[in-house]
N, C-alpha and C positions, 0 to 999 in steps of 0.2 A: 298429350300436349307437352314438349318438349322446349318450342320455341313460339316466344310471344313478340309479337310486333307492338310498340309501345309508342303511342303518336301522344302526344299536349299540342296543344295551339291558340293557348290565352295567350293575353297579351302581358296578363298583371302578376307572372314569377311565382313565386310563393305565395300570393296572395289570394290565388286563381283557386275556386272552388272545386272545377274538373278537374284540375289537375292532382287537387289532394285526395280528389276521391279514384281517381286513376292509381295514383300510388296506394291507397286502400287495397285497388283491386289488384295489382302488382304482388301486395304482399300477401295475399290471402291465397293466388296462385301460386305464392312461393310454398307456402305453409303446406300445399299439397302436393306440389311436388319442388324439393329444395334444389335439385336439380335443374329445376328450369333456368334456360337461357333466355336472357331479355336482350332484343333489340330497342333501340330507348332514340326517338326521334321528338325533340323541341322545340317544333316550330316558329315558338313564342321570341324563341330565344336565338337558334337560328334555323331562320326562316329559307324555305326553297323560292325560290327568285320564281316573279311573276313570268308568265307567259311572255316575250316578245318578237321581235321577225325571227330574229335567227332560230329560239329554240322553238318557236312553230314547225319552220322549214325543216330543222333536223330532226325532229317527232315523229313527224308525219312521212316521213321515211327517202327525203331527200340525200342525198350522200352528202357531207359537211367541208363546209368549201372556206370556212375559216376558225379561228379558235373558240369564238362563242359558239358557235355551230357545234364544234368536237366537247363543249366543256358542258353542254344540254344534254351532250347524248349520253354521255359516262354519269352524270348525275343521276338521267331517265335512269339508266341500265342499274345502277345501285341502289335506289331507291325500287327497284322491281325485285333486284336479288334478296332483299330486306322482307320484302313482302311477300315472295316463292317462299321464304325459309321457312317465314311464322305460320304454326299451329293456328295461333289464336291470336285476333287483332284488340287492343284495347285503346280506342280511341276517347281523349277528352276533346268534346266539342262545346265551348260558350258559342250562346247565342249572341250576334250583334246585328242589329239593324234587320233582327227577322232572318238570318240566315247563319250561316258559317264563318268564321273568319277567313278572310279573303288568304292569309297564309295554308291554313287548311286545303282550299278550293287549290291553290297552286302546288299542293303535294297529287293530289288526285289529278292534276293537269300531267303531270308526269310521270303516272305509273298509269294512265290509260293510254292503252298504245297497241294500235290495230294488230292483231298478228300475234301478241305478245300476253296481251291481259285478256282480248278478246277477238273476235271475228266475225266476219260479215260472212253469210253463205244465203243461199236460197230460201231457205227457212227463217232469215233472219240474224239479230245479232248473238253469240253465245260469250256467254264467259269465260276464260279458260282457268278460271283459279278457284275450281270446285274444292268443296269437302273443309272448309276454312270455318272456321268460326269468327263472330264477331261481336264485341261489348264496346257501344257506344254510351259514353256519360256525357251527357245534356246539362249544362247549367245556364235556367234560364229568370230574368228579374220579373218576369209576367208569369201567368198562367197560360197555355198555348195549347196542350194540349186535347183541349174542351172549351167547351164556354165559347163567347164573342170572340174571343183574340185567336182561336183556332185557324181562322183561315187564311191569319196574317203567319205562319211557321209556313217559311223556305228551309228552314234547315234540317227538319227530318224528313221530309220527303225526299229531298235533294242529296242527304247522305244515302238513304235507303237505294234510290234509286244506281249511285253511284259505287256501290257497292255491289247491288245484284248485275249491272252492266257487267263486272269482271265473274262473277259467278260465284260471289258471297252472298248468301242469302240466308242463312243463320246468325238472324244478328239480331241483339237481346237488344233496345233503348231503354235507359236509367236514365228520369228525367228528376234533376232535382231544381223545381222550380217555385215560384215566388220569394226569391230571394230578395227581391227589394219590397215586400209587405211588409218589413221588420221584424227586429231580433227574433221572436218568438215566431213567425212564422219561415224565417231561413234556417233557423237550429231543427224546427220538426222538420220540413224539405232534405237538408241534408242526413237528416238520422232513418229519414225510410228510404235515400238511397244506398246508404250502408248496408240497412236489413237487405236491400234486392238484392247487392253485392253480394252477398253471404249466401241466399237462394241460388242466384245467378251459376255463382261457382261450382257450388254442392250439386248443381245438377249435370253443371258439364262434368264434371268427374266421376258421377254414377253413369253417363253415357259413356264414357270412356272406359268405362272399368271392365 
């Protein structure tokens, strides 16, 4: 693992519980190998522009007939080169409104791209961005994982899914959640995703080794 892909997508800066638990995981990949290259994408902060006519049209494989058109496709094409490079993806994902943030969902609008991340044949869809790892950190103010509220989460299915579409499919979810049951139940939440952090790592490095 050489090269990490580093995605945040809160909305609340430093405040953002994914994100400081991403930086956790950032550093502890550093710690084993100091060498690693990080690519460091903040959505939060700035954000990949929603979907609209033009960078549909130039997506989807239209030749680009004006500057919005040409300035979707060099963005697409960067944010793929970003993503060919990385080893190992570390995504922070807050939950809002039972799903993803909508900045998130519009990075994944532009690195899925026929031909490029993936392909249609006889057999169906394939991914083409095999042998990739991936650490997604969830912070969510419910419990979702279980219980009642389970079948209200859009947003691990939705990532999961959108992730093995490109042909990621090793991918760990750190959920650290009930953060709004109060103090004591968001400090234990975030202190057993650190411990998974710490597993998480130590495993991918004994596969590597």
């Amino acid at each position: 693992m050489s090269t990490a892909l580093v995605i945040t997508s809160s909305a609340l800066g430093e405040a953002s519980v994914s994100s400081q638990l991403v930086a956790e995981t950032v550093a502890l990949l550093r710690s084993h190998d100091p060498a690693l290259r990080v690519i460091a994408r903040d959505l939060g902060r700035n954000p990949v522009p929603h979907l609209d006519i033009d960078s549909v049209t130039a997506l989807r494989g239209a030749e680009p007939s004006n500057y919005a058109q040409v300035t979707a496709l060099s963005l697409s094409a960067d944010l793929i080169a970003e993503l060919k490079a990385a080893d190992i993806l570390v995504i922070g994902a807050p939950m809002y409104n039972f799903g993803m943030p909508s900045t998130l969902k519009a990075w994944f609008d532009h690195v899925l791209r026929a031909g490029i991340t993936f392909s249609y044949s006889e057999g169906g869809p394939e991914g083409l961005l095999k042998g990739k790892r991936a650490v997604v950190v969830q912070s969510r103010g419910g419990l979702y994982s279980e219980g009642p509220a389970q079948a209200l989460d859009s947003q691990e299915p939705h990532l999961r899914n959108l992730l093995a579409f490109m042909g990621i499919t090793d991918v760990t979810f750190l959920r650290a959640e009930k953060l709004a049951f109060g103090p004591e139940a968001r400090e234990q939440a975030i202190e057993a995703v650190r411990q998974q952090i710490g597993e998480t790592i130590g495993e991918a490095w004994r596969k590597a080794a």
